[in-house]
DOBA-402711 format. One record per residue: x, y, z of N, C-alpha, C in turn. Coordinates in pm, whole numbers, padded with zeros to 5 digits, always signed. Layout:
XYZXYZXYZ/...
//
This chain:
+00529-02508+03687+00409-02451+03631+00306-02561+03615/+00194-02524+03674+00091-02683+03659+00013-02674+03534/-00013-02727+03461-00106-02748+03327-00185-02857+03353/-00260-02861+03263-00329-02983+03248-00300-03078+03201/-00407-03215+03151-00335-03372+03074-00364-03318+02934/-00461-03214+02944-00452-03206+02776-00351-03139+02710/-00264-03084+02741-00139-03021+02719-00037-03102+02719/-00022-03220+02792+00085-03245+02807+00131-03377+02669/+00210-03347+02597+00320-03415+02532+00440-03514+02504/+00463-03593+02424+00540-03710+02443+00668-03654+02432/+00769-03670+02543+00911-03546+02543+00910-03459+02646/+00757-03415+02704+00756-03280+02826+00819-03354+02936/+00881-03282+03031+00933-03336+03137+00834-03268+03251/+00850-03346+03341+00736-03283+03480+00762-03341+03620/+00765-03340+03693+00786-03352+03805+00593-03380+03889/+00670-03454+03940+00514-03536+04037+00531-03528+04196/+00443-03496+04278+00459-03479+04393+00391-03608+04458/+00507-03712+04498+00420-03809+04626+00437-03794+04791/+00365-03867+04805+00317-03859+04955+00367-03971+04982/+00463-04006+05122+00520-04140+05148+00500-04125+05281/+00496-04251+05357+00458-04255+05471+00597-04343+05523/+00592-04270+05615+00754-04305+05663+00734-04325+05827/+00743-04418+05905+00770-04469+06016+00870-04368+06124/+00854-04329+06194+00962-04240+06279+00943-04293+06436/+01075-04285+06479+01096-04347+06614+01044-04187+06701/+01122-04113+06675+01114-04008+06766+00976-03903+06793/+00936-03904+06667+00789-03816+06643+00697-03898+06600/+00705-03994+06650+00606-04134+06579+00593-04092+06385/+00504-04163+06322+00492-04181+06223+00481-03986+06099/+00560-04010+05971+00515-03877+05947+00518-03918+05820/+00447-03822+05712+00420-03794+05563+00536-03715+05534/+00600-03735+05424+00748-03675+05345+00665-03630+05197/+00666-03547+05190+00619-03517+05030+00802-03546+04959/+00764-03565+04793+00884-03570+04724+00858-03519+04592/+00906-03422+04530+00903-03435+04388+00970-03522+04302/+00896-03610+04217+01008-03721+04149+00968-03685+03980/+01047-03661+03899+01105-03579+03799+01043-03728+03740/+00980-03681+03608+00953-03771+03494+00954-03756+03374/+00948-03847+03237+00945-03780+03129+00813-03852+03092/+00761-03746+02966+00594-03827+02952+00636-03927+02809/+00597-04028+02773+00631-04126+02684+00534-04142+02633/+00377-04094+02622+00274-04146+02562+00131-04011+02581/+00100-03982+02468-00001-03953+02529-00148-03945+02463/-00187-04109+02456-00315-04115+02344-00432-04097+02413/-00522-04040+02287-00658-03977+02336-00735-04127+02378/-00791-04081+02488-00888-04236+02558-00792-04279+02634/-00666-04220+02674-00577-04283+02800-00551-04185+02893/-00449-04185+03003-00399-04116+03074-00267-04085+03027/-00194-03986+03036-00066-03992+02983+00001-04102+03078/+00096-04139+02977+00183-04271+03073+00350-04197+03043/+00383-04201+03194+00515-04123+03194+00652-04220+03279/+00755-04175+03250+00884-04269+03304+00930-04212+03399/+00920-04258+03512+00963-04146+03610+01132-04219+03624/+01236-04122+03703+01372-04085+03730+01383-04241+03765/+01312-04342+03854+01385-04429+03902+01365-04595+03758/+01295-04552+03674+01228-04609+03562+01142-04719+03493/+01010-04661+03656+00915-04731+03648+00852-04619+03557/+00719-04712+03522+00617-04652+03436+00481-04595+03516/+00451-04493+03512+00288-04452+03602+00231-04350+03487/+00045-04339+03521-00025-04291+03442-00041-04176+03530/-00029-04046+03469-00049-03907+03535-00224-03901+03520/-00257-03894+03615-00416-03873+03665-00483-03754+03689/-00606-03728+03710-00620-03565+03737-00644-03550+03905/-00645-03659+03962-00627-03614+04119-00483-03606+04147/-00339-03597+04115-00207-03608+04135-00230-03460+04100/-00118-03474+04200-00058-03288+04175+00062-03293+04084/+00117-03240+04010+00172-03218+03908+00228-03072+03861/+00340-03080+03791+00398-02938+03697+00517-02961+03631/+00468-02878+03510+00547-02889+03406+00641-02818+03440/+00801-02912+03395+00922-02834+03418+00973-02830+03249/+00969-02863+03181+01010-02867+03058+00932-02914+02917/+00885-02810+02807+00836-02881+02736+00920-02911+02619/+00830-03024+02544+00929-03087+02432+00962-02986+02310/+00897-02922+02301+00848-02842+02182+00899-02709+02237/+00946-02675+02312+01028-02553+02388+01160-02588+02333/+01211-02711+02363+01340-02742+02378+01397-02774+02234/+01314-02812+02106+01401-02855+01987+01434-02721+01899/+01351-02623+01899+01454-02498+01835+01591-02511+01904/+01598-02512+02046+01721-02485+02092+01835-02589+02053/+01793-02668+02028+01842-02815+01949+01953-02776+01871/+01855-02700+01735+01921-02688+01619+01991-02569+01608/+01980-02503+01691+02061-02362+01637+02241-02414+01726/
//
């Protein structure tokens, strides 16, 4: 589900779509899209959210990146406690 940066929360999980450029022998050169799963770790007003992605580098979610929310934080802690 795509939302915006103003929605998004320290805890939401989201998934990011990159573009990699990958070298090929047979079809010469091609673009691989990937979704790479992140969690957001920050999200102060006057910044970009800054999120941890799966391999556990740090990147700022931007508004030209394509993006969607797979999990929010605030969805998930009722389910916590019961």
């Amino acid at each position: 589900m795509p939302g915006t940066l103003n929605t998004l929360e320290p805890g939401d999980v989201v998934d990011i779509l990159y573009r990699l450029w990958r070298p090929g022998e047979a079809r010469g050169d091609e673009v691989i899209e990937r979704w790479i799963t992140a969690h957001v770790v920050s999200c102060e007003q006057g910044t970009w959210p800054l999120a941890r992605l799966a391999d556990g580098q740090l990147t700022e979610i931007r508004p030209y990146m394509t993006w969607r929310t797979v999990s929010r934080a605030r969805e998930r802690v009722p389910a916590m406690a019961a």
